[in-house]
Backbone as ProteinMPNN parsed JSONL, in Angstrom:
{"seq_chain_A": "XXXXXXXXXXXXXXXXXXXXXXXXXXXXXXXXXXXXXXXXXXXXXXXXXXXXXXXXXXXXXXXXXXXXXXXXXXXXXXXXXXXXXXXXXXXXXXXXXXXXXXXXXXXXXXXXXXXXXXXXXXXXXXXXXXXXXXXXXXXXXXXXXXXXXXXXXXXXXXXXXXXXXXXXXXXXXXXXXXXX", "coords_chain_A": {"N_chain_A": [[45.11, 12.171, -36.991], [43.675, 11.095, -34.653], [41.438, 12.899, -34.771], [40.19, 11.837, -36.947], [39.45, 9.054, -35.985], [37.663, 9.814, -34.222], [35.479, 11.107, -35.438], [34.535, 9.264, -37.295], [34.093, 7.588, -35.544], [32.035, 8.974, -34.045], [30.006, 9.113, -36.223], [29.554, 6.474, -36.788], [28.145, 6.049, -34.404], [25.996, 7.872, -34.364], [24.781, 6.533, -36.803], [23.878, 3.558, -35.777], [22.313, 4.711, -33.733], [20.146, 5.867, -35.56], [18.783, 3.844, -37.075], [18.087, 2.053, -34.908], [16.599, 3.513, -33.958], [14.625, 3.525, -36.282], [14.502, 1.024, -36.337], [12.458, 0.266, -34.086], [10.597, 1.805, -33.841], [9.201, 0.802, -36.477], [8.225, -1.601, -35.313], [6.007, -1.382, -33.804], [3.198, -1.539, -30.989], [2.45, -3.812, -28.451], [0.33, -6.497, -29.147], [-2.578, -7.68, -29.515], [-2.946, -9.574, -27.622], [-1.363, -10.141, -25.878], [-1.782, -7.102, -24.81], [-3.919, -7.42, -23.321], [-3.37, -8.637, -21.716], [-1.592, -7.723, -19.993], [-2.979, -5.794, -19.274], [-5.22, -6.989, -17.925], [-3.565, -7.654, -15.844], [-2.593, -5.472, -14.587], [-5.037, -4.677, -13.673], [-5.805, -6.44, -12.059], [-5.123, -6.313, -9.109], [-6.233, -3.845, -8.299], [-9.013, -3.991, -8.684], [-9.238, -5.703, -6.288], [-8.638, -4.456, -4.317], [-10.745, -2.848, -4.46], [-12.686, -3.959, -4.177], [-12.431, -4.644, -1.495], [-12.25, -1.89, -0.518], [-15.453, -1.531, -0.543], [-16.357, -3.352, 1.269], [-15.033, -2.493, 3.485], [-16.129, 0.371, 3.456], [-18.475, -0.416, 3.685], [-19.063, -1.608, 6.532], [-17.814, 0.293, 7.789], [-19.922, 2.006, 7.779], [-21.672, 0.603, 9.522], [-20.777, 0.307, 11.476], [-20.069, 0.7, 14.861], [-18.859, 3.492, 15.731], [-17.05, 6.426, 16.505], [-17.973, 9.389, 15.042], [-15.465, 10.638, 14.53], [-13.424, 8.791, 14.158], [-14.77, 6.993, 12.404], [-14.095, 8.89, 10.411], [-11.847, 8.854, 9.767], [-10.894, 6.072, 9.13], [-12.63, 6.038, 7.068], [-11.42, 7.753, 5.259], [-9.009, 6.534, 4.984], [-9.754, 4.623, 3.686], [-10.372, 5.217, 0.917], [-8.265, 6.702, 0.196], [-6.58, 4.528, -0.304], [-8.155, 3.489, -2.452], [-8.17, 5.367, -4.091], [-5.049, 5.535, -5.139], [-4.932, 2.985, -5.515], [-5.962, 2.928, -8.004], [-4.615, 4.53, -9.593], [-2.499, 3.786, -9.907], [-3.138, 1.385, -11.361], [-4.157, 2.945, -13.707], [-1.726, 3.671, -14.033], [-0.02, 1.68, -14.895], [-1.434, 0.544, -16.919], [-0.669, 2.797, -18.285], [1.784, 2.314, -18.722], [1.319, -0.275, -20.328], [1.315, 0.355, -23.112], [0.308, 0.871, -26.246], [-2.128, -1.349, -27.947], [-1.491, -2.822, -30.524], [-3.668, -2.849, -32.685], [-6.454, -1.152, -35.015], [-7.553, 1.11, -33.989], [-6.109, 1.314, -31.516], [-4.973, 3.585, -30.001], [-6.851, 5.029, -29.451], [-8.375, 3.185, -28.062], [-6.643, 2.598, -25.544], [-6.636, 5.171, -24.713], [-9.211, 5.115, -23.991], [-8.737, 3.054, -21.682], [-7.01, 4.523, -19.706], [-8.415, 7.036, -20.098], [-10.782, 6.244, -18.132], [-9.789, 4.516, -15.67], [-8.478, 7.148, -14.415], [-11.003, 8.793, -14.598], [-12.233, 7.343, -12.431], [-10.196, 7.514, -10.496], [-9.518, 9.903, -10.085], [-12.435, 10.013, -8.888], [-12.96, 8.643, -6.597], [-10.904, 10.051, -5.218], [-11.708, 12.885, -4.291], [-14.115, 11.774, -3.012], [-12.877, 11.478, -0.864], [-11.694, 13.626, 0.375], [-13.858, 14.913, 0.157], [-15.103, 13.637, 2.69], [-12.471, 13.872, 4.488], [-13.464, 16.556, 4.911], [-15.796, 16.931, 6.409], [-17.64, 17.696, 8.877], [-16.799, 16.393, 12.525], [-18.09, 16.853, 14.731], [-20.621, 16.857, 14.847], [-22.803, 14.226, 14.628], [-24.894, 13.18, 13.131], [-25.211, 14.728, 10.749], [-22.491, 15.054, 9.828], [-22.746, 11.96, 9.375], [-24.965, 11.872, 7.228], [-23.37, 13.279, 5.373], [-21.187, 11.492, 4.483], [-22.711, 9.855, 3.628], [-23.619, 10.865, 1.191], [-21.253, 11.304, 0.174], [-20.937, 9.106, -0.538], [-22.914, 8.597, -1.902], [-22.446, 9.756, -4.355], [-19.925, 9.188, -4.977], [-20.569, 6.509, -6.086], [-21.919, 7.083, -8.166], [-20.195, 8.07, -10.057], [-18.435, 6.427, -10.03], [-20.134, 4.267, -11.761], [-20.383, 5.676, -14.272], [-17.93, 5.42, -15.091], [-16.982, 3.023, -15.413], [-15.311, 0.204, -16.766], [-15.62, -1.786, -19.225], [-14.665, -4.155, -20.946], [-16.486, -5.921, -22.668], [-17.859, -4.145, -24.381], [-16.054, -3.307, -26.536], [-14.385, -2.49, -29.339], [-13.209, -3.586, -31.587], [-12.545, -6.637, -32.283], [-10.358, -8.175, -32.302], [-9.484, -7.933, -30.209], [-11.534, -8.435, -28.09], [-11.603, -10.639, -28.347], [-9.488, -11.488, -26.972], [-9.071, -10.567, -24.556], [-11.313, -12.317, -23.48], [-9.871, -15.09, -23.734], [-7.373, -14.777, -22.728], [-5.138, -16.077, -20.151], [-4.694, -14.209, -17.6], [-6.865, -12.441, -17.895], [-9.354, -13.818, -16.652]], "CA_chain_A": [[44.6, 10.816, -36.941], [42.802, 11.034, -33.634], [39.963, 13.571, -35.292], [39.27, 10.969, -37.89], [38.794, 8.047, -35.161], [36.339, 10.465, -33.052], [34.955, 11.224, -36.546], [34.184, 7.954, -37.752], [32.865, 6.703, -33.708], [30.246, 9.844, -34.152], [29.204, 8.876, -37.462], [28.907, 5.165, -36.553], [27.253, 6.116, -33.353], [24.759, 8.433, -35.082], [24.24, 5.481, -37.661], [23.37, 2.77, -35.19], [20.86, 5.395, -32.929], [18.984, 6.214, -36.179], [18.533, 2.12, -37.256], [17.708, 1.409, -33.834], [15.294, 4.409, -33.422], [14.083, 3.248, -36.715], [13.494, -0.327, -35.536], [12.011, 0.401, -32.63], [9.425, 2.519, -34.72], [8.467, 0.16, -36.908], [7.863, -2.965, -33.997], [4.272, -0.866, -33.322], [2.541, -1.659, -29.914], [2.03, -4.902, -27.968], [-0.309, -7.414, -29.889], [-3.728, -7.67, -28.51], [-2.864, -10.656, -26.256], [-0.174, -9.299, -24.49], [-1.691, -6.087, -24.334], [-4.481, -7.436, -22.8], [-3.054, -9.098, -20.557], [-0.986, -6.949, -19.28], [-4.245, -4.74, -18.629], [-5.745, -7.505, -16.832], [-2.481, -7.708, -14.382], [-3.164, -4.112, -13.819], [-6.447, -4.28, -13.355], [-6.654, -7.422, -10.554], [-4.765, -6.03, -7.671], [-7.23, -2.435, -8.397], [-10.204, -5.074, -8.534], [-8.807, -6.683, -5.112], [-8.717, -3.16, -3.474], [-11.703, -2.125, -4.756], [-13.384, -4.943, -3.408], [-12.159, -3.812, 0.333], [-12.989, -0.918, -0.007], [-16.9, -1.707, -0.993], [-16.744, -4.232, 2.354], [-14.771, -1.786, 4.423], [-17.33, 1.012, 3.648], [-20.298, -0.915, 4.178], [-18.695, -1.98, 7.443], [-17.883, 1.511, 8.707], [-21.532, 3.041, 7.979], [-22.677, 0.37, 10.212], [-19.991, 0.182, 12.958], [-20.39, 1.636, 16.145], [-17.358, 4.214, 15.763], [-17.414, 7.842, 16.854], [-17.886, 9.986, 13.649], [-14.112, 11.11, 14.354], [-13.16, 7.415, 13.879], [-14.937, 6.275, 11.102], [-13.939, 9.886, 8.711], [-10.413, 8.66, 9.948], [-11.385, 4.791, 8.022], [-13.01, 6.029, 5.337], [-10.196, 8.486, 4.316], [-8.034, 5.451, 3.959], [-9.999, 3.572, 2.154], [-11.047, 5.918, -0.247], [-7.677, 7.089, -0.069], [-6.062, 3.31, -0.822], [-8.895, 3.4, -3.774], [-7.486, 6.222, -4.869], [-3.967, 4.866, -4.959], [-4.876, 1.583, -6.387], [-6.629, 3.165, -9.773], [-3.72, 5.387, -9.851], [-1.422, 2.341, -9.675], [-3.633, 0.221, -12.103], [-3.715, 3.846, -14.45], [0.057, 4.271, -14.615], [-0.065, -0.032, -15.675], [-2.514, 0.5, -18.496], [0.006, 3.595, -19.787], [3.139, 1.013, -19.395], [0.942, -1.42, -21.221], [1.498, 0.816, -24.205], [-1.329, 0.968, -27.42], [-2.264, -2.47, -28.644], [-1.34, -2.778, -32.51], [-5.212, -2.738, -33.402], [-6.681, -0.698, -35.594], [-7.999, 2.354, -32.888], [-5.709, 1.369, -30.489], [-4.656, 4.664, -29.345], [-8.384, 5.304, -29.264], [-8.765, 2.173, -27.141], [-5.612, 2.498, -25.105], [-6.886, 6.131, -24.248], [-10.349, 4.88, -23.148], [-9.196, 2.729, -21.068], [-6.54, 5.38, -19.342], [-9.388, 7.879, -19.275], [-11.607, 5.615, -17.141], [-9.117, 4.813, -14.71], [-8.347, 8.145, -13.872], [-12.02, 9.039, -13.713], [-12.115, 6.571, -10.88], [-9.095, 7.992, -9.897], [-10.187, 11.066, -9.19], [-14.068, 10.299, -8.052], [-12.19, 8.665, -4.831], [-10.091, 11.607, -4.23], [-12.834, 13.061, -4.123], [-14.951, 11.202, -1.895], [-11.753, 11.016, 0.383], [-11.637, 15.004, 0.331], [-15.694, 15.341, 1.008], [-15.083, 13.123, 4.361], [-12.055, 14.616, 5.112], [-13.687, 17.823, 5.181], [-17.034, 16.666, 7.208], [-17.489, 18.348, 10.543], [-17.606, 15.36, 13.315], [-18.838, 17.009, 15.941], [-22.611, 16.631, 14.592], [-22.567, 12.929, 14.237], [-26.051, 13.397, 12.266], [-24.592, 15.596, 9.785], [-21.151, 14.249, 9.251], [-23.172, 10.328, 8.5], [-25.49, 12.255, 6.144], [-22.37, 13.913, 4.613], [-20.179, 10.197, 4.283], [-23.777, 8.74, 2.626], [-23.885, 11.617, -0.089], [-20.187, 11.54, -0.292], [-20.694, 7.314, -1.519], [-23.92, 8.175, -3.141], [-21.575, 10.396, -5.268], [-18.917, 8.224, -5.455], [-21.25, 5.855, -6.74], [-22.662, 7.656, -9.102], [-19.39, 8.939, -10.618], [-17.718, 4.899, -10.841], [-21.003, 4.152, -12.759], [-20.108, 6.306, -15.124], [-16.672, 5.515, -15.413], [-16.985, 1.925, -15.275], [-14.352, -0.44, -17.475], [-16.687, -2.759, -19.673], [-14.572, -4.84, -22.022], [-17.55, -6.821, -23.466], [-17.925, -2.775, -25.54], [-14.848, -3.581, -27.136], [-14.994, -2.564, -30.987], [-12.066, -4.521, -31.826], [-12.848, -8.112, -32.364], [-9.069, -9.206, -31.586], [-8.978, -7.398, -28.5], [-12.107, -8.434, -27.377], [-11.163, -12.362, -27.787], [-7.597, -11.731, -26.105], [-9.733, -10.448, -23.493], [-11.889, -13.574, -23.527], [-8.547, -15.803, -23.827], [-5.622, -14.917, -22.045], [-6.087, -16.572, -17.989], [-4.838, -12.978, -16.529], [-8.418, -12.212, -17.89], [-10.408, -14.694, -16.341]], "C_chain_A": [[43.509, 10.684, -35.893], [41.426, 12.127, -33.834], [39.611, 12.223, -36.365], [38.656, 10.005, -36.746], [37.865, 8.955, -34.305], [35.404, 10.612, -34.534], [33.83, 10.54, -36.769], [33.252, 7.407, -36.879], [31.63, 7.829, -34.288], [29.803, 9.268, -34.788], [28.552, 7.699, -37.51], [27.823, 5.22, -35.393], [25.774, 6.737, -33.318], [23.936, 7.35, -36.095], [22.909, 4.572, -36.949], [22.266, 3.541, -34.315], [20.004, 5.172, -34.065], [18.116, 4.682, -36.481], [17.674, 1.749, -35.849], [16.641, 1.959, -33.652], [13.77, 3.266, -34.816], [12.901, 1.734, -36.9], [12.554, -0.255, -34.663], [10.601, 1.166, -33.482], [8.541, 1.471, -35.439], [7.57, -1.081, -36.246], [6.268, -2.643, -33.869], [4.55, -1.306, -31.811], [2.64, -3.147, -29.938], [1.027, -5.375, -28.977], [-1.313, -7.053, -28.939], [-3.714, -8.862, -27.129], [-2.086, -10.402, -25.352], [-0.94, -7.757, -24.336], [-2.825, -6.448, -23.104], [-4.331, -8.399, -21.661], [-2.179, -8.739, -19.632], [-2.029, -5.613, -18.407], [-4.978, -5.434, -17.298], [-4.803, -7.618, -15.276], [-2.483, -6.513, -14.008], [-4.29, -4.183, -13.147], [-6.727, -5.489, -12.041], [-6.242, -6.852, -9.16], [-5.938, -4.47, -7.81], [-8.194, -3.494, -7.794], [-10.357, -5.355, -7.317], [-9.388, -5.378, -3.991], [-9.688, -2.247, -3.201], [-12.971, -2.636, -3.919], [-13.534, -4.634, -1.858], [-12.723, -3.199, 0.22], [-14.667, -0.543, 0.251], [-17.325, -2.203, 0.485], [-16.274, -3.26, 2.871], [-15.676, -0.325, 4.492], [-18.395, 0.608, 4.079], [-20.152, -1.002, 5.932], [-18.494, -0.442, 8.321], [-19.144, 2.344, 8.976], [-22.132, 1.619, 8.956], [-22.092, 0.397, 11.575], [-19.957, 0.826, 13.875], [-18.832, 1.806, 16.623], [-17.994, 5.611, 16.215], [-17.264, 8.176, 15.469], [-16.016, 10.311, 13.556], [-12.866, 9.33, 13.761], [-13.381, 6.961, 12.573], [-14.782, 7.338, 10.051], [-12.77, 9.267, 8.721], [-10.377, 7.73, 8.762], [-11.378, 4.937, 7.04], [-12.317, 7.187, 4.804], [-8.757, 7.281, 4.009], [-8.156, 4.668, 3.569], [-10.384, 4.508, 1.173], [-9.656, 6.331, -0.515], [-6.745, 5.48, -0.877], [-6.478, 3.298, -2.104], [-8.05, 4.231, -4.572], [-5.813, 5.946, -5.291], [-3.824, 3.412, -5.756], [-4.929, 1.852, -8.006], [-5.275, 4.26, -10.139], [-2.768, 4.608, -10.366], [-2.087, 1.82, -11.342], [-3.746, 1.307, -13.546], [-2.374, 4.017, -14.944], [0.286, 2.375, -15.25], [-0.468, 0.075, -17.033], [-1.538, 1.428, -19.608], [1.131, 2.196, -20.261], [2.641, 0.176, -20.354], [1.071, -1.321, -22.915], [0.247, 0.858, -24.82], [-1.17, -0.49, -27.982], [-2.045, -2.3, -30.43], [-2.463, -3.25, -33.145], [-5.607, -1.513, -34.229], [-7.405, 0.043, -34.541], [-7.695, 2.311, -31.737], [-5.103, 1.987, -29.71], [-6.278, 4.874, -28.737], [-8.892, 4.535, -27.684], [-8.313, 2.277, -25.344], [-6.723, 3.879, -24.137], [-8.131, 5.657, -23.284], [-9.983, 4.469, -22.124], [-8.247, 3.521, -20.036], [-7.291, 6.684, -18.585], [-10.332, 7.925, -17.778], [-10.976, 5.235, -15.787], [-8.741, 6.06, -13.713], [-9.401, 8.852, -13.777], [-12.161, 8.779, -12.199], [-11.321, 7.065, -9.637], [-9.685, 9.212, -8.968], [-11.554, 11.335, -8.485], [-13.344, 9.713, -6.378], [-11.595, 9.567, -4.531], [-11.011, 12.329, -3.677], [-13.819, 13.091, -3.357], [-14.029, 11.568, -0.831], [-11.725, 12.428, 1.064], [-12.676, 15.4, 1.0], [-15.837, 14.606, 2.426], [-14.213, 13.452, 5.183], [-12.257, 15.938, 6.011], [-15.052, 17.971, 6.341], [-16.491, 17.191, 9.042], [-17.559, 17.119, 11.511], [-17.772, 15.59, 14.362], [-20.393, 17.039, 16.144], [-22.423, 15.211, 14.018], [-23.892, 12.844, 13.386], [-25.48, 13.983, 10.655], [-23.175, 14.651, 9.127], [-21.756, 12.56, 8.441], [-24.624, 10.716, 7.136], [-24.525, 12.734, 4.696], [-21.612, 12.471, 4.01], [-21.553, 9.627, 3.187], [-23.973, 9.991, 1.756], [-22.639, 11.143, -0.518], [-20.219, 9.897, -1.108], [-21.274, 7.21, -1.803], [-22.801, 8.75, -4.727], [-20.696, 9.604, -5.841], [-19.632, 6.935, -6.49], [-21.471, 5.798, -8.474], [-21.603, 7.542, -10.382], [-18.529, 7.557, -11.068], [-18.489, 4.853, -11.571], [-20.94, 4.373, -13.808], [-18.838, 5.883, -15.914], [-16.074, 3.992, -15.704], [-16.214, 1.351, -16.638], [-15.438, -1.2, -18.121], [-16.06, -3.155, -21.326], [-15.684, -5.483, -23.1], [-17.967, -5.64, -24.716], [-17.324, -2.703, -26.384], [-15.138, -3.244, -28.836], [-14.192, -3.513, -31.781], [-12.293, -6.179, -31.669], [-11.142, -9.065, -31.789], [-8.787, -8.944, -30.466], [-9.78, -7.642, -27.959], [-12.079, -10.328, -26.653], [-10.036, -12.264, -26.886], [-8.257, -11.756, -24.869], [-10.187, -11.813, -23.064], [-10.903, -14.751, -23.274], [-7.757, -15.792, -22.774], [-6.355, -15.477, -20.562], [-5.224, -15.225, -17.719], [-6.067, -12.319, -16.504], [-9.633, -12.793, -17.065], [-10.145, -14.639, -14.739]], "O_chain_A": [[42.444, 10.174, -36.239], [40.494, 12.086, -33.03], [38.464, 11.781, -36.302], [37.449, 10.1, -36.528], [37.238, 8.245, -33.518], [34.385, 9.926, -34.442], [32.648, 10.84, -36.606], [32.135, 6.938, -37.094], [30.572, 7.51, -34.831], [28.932, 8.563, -34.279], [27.43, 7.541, -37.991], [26.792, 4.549, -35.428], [24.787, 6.405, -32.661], [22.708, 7.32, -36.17], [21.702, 4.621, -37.185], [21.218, 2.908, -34.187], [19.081, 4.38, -33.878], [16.953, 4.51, -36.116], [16.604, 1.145, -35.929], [15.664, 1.325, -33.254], [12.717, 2.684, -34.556], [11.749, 1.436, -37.214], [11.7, -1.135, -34.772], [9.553, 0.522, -33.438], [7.373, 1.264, -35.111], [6.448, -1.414, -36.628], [5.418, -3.533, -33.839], [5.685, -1.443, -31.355], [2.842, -3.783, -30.972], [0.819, -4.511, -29.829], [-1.167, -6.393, -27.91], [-4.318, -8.882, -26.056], [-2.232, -10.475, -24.132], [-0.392, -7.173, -23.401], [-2.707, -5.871, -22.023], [-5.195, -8.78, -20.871], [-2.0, -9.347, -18.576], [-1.854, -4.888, -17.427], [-5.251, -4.944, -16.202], [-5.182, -7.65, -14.105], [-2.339, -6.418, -12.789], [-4.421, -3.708, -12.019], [-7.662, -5.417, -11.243], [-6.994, -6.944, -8.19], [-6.455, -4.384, -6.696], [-8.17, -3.812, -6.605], [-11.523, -5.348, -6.923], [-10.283, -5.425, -3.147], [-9.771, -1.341, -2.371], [-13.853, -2.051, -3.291], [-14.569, -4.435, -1.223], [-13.875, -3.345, 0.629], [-15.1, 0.367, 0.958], [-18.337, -1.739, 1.009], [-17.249, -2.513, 2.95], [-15.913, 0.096, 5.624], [-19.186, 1.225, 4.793], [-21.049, -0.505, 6.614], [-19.05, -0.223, 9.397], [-19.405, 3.078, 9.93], [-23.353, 1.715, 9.08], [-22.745, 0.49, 12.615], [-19.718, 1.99, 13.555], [-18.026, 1.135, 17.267], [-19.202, 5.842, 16.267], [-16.585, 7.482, 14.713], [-15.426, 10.173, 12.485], [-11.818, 9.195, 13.129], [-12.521, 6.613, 11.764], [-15.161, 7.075, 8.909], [-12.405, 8.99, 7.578], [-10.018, 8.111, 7.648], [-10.684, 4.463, 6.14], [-12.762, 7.598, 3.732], [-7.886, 7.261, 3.14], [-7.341, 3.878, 3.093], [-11.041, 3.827, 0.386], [-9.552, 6.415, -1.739], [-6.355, 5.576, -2.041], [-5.647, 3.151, -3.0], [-7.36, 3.873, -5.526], [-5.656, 6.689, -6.259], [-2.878, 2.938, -6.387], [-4.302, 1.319, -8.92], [-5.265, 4.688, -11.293], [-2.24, 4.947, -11.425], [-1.401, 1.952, -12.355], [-3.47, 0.723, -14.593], [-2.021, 4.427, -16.049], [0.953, 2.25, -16.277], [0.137, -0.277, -18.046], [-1.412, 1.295, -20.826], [1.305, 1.504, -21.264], [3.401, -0.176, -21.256], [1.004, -2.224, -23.748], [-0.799, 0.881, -24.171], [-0.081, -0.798, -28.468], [-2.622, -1.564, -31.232], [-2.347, -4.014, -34.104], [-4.783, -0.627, -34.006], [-8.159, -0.789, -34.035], [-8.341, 2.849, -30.837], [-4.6, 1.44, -28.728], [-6.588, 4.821, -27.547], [-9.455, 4.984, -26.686], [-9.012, 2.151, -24.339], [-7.4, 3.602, -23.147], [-8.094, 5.779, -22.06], [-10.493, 5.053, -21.168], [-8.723, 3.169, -18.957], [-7.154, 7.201, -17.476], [-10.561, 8.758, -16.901], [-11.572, 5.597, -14.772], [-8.715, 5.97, -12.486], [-9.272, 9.754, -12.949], [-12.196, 9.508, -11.208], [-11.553, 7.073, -8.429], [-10.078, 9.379, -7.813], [-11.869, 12.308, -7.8], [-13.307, 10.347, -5.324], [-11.746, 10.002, -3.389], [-11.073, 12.366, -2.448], [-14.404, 14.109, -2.988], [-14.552, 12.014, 0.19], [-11.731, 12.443, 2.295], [-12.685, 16.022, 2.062], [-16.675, 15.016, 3.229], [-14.48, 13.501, 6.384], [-11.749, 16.337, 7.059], [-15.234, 18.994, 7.002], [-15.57, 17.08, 9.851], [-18.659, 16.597, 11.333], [-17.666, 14.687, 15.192], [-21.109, 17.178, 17.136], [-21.876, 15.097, 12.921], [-23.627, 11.909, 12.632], [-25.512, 13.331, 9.612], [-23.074, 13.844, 8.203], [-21.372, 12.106, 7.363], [-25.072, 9.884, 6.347], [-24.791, 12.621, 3.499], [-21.512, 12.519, 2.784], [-21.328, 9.071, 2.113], [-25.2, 9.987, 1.65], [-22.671, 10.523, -1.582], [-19.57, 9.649, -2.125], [-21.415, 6.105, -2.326], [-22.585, 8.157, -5.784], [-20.669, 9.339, -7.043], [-19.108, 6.58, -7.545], [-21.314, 5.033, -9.426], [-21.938, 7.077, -11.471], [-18.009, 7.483, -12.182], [-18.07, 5.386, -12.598], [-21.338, 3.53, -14.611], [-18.726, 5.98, -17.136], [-14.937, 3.79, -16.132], [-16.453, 1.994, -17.66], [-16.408, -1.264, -17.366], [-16.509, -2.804, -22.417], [-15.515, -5.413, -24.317], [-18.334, -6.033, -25.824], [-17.776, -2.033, -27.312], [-16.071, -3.774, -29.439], [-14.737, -4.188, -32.654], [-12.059, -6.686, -30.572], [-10.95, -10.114, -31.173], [-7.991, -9.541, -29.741], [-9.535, -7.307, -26.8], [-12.285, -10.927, -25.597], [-9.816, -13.149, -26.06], [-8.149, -12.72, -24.111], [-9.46, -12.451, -22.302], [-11.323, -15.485, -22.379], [-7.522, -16.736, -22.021], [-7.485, -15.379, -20.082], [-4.57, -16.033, -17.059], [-6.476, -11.716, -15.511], [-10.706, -12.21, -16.907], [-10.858, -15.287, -13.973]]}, "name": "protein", "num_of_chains": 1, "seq": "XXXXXXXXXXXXXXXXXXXXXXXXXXXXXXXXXXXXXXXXXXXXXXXXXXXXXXXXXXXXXXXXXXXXXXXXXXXXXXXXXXXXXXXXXXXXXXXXXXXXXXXXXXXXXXXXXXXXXXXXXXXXXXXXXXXXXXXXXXXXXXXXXXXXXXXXXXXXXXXXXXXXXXXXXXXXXXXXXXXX"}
């Protein structure tokens, strides 16, 4: 008797996984309004951080710091940067694929671009780490390549909803207030 009741539990228990898996399958991805708004709540605290870091760079190339001082600075802001898009990257995966028609496509882009970013601050953070500061000439030539670079390399990598091919994802965008 007690093999049939373990029996029966498997069989029901195998039942209800497959149903459930199968639900869960069919549901798809977030809608475009929730997805995109779940992108934008990723994307404002990045935005916020990003922002610092733009003022807290500008602020260290002019501040009268010893070079050993200001590589110190600008390894933790470049390193925060780096940390934020990392942050606002691992958001965009949670956010899942919007249930659009190339929204893996989409999803990916905007995953890719993040972790460009991602890694052009490491990057930067790495090339000032590594700066000699006992030639204070050298080392502030080295920090202004290292954020022409950096520059260069966001430019590139830059987020630009308004590209959007998706017409429902580009209104959600337009729509939702975590966008705006």
């Amino acid at each position: 008797m007690r093999t049939c009741r373990a029996s029966a539990a498997g069989k029901l228990t195998v039942v209800l996984a497959t149903l459930l898996l199968t639900v869960g399958a069919c549901g798809g991805g977030p809608s475009p309004r929730a997805w995109a708004a779940s992108v934008c709540q990723a994307l404002a605290p990045w935005r916020a951080e990003i922002s610092k870091l733009t003022s807290g760079t500008q602020q260290q190339m002019t501040a009268q710091t010893t070079p050993a001082q200001a590589r110190e600075n600008l390894v933790r802001l470049f390193d925060g940067a780096h940390q934020a898009s990392e942050d606002a990257r691992r958001q965009v995966v949670e956010a899942g694929v919007p249930e659009i028609p190339g929204g893996e496509e989409i999803s990916a882009g905007f995953r890719a671009s993040l972790t460009r970013m991602r890694d052009a601050y490491g990057r930067a953070r790495d090339t000032v780490r590594g700066l000699d500061t006992t030639r204070p000439a050298a080392f502030y030539d080295g920090v202004q390549a290292a954020v022409e670079n950096l520059s260069k390399e966001y430019d590139a990598s830059a987020l630009d909803t308004s590209r959007l091919r998706s017409k429902e994802l580009k209104a959600a965008f337009d729509e939702v207030p975590e966008c705006r």
